[in-house]
C-alpha positions in Angstrom: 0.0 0.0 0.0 1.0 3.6 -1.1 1.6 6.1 1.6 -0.9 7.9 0.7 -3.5 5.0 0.1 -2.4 4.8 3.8 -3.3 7.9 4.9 -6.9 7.6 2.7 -7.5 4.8 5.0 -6.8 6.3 8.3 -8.8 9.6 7.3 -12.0 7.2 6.3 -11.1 5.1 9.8 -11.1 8.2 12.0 -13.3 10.3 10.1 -16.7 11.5 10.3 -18.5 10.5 7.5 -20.9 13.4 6.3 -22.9 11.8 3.9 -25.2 9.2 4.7 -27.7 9.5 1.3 -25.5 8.6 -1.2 -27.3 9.0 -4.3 -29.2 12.5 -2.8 -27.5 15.4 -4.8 -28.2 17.9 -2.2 -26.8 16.2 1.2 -24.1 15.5 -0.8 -23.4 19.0 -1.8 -23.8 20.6 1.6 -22.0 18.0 3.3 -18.9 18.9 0.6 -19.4 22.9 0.9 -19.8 22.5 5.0 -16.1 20.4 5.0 -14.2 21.9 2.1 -16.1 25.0 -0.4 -19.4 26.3 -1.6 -20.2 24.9 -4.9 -22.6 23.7 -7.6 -22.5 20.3 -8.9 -23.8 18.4 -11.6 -23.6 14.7 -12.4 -23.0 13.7 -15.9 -22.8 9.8 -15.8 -24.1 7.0 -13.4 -26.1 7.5 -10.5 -24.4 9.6 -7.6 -22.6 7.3 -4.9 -20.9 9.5 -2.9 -19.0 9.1 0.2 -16.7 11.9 2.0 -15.0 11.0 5.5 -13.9 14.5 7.6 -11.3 14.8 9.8 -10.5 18.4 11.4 -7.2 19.2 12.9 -6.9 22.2 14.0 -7.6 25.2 11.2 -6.7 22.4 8.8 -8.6 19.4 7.8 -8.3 16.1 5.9 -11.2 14.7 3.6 -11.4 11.5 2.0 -13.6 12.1 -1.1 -15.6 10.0 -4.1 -18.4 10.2 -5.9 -19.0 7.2 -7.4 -20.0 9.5 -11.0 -18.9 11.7 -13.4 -19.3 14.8 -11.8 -18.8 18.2 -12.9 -17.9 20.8 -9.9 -18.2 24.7 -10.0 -17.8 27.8 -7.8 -20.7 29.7 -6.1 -18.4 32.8 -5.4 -16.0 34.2 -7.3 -13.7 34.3 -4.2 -13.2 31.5 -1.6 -12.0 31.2 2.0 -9.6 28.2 1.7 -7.2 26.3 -0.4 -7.6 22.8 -1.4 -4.9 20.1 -2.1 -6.3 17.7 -4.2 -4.1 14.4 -3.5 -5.4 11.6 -5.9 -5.9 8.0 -4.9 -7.7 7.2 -8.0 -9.1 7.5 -11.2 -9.0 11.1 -13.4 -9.6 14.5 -13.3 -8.9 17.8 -15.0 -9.1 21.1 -12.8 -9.8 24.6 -13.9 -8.8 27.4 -12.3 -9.0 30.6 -13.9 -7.3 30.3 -17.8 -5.4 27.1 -16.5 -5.8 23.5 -16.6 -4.3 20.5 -15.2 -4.9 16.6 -15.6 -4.8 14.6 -12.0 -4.2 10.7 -11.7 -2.8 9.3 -9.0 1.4 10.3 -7.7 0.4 14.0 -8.7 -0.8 16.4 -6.7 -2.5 20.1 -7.3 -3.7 22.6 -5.2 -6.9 25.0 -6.4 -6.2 28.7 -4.9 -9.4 30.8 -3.5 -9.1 33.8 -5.8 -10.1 32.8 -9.3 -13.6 30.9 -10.5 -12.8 27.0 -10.9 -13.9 23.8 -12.5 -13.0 20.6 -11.4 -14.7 17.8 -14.0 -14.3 14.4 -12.1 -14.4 11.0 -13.8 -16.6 7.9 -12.1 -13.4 6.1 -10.5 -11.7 9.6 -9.2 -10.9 8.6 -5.2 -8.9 11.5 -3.2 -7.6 12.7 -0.2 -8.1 16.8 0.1 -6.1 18.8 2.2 -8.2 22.0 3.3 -6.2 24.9 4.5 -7.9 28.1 5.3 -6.9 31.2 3.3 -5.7 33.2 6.6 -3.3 30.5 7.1 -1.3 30.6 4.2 -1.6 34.4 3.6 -0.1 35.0 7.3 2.3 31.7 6.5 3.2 33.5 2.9 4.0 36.9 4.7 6.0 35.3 7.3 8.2 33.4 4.8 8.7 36.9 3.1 9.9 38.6 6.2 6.8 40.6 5.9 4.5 42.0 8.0 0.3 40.9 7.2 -0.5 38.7 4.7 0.3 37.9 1.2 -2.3 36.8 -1.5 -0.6 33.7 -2.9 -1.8 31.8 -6.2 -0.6 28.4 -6.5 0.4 26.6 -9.8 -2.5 24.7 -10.9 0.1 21.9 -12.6 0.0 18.4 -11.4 3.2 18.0 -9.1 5.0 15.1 -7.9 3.4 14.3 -4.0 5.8 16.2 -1.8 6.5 13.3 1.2 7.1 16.7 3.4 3.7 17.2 3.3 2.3 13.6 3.7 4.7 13.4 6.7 2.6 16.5 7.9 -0.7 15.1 7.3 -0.3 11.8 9.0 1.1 13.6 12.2 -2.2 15.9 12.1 -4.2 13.0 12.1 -2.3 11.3 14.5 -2.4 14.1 16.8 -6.5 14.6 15.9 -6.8 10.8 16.9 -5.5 11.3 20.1 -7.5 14.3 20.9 -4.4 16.5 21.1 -4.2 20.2 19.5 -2.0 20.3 16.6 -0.5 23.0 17.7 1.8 24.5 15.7 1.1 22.3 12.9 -1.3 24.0 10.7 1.7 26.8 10.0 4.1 23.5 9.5 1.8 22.2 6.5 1.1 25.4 4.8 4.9 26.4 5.3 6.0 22.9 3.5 3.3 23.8 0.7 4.2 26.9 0.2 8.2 26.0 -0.4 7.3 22.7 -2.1 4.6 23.6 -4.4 5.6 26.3 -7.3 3.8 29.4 -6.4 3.9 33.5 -7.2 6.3 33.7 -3.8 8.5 31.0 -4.6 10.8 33.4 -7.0 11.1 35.6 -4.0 11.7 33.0 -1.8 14.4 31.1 -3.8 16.0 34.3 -4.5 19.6 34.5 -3.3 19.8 35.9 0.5 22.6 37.0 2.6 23.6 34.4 4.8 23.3 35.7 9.0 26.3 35.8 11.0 27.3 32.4 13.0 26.0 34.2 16.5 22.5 34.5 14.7 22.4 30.6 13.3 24.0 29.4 17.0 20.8 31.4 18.3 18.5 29.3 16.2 20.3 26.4 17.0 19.8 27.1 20.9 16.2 28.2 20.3 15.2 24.1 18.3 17.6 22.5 21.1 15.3 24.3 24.1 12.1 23.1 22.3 12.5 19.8 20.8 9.6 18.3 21.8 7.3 20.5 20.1 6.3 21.2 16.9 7.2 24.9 15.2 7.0 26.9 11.9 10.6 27.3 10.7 9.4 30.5 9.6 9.4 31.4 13.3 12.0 30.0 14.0 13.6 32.5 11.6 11.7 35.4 12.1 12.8 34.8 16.4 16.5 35.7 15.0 15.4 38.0 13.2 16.4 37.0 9.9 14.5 35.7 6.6 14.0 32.0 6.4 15.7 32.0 3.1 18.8 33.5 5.1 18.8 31.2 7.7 18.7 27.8 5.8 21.5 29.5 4.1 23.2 29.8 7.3 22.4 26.1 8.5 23.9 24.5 5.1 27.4 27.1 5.6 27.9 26.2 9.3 26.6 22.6 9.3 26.7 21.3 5.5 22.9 20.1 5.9 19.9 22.4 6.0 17.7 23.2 8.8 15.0 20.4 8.9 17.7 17.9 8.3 19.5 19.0 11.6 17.1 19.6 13.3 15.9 15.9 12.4 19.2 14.6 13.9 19.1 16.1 17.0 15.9 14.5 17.3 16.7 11.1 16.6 20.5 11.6 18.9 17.6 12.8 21.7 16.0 9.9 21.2 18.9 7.3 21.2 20.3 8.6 24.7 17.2 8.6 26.4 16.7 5.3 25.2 20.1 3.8 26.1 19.5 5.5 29.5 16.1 4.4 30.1 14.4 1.8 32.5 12.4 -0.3 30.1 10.1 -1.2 32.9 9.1 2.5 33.0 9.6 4.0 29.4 8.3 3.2 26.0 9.4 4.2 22.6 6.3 6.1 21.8 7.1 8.4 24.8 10.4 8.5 24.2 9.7 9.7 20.5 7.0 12.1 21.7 9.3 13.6 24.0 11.7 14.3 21.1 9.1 16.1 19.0 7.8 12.7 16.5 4.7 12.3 16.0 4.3 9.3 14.0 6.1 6.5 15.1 6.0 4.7 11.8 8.3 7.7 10.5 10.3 7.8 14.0 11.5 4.1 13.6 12.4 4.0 10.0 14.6 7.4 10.3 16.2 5.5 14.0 17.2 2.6 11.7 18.5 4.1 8.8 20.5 6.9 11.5 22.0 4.0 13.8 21.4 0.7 12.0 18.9 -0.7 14.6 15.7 -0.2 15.7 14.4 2.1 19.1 13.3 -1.0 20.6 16.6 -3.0 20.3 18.0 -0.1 21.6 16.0 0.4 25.0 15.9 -4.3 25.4 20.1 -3.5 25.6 19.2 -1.4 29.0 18.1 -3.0 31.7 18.4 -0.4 35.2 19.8 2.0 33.3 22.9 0.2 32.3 23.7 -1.0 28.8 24.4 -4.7 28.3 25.8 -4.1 24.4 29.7 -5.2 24.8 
């Protein structure tokens, strides 16, 4: 199974399912404009058998969505509130937004901006997971990244991209996180932060534009600043913006001093965390889930694969090797 066919299945698990009459046109279309956007729909072929699964997190949410039919989808206003990411599990569609068009199967990925009217013409077998992100979000998450204050109205490419695994990382934490009936936190800005550099956009010129690197006092201050809060999870942008530099400059900074960029350190330090606390630990009295909360993961799927490939074994090999405290390993 995919990745994302994973996460389809863990949003229809945990999900409230909003439609309950399959087949009636209008439940289905509230139900759609209530979880994602106003809109009018018409069904071209076959007899409607819809089925959407809703899972909020936070000021984002996750929707599994299928209608069963060729449907054709259309704005009510010529300005929305949100922006969707359409992630395809199956079938075919081409989206409209504006003057430009785009043909989605399954390993692409698009995202339909609130500013412009839109069309999205669905074939019978089209099955996807859709990211909602509201349109304050991004435009605060947009002016951050610039170093600006406000917002920023930002249009994303319509084009069918390549799934960025940044963002499904994202969206499986924020519905691990909504399972567990915890507040995502800072995870909203996380998501549309990772969208916003990983999915072409008017902003990403600016942002890939060449910046002065900071000083090494400045990316030692950052450094400091991810070391005091490992445990949780923060918008780089922040993080940036708290050292007062761009977050253009600062990755700069990360790669000069360190030869790896920010995430990617920050990812070690996580997964070093994590290995001393577990060699240290009583495993009568810790668990690797606790120990990889503690250490900012939130999916422990992703925390054990990036242990292995780091040290070569897995977390729990590495807390059985403790027993009081003390390692047995010779």
């Amino acid at each position: 199974m995919s990745r994302l066919a994973g996460i389809a299945e863990l949003v229809r698990e945990r999900g409230e399912r909003m439609v309950r009459a399959a087949d009636d046109v209008d439940e289905v279309v509230g139900a759609c404009s209530s979880a994602l956007r106003p809109h009018t729909l018409r069904v071209r072929e076959r007899r409607l058998s819809a089925r959407l699964d809703h899972l909020a997190a936070g000021s984002v949410s996750l929707n599994r969505l299928r209608y069963g039919a060729a449907v054709s989808i259309s704005e009510l206003a010529p300005e929305q509130d949100e922006f969707l990411l359409s992630l395809p599990v199956g079938g075919r569609a081409r989206f409209a937004y504006g003057a430009t068009s785009a043909v989605l199967r399954p390993g692409t990925a698009s995202v339909v901006s609130p500013y412009r009217a839109f069309r999205l013409d669905l074939d019978g077998e089209f099955d996807q997971v859709v990211l909602r992100l509201d349109r304050p979000l991004v435009e605060r998450t947009a002016a951050l990244l610039a170093g600006v204050p406000g917002t920023i109205a930002v249009q994303f490419e319509l084009r069918a991209n390549a799934v960025s695994p940044g963002v499904l990382a994202l969206a499986e934490a924020a519905i691990h996180l909504s399972g567990g009936g915890a507040r995502p936190g800072h995870l909203e800005a996380l998501l549309a932060e990772t969208l916003l550099l990983g999915h072409p956009n008017t902003l990403s010129e600016t942002l890939a534009a060449e910046a002065k690197p900071p000083s090494s006092a400045r990316v030692r201050r950052a450094m400091d600043y991810l070391l005091a809060h490992l445990p949780e999870s923060f918008s780089m942008a922040a993080v940036a913006r708290h050292c007062g530099v761009s977050l253009r400059s600062l990755q700069l900074g990360f790669r000069r001093e360190t030869g790896r960029t920010l995430s990617e350190w920050l990812r070690e330090q996580r997964l070093d965390r994590a290995r001393a606390l577990l060699a240290a630990a009583d495993p009568a009295s810790t668990t690797v889930t606790a120990t990889a909360t503690a250490c900012g993961f939130v999916h422990l799927g992703d925390f054990a694969a990036q242990f292995k490939r780091r040290f070569g074994e897995s977390p729990s090999a590495v807390l059985r090797e403790t027993d009081d405290g003390v390692s047995l390993r010779r």
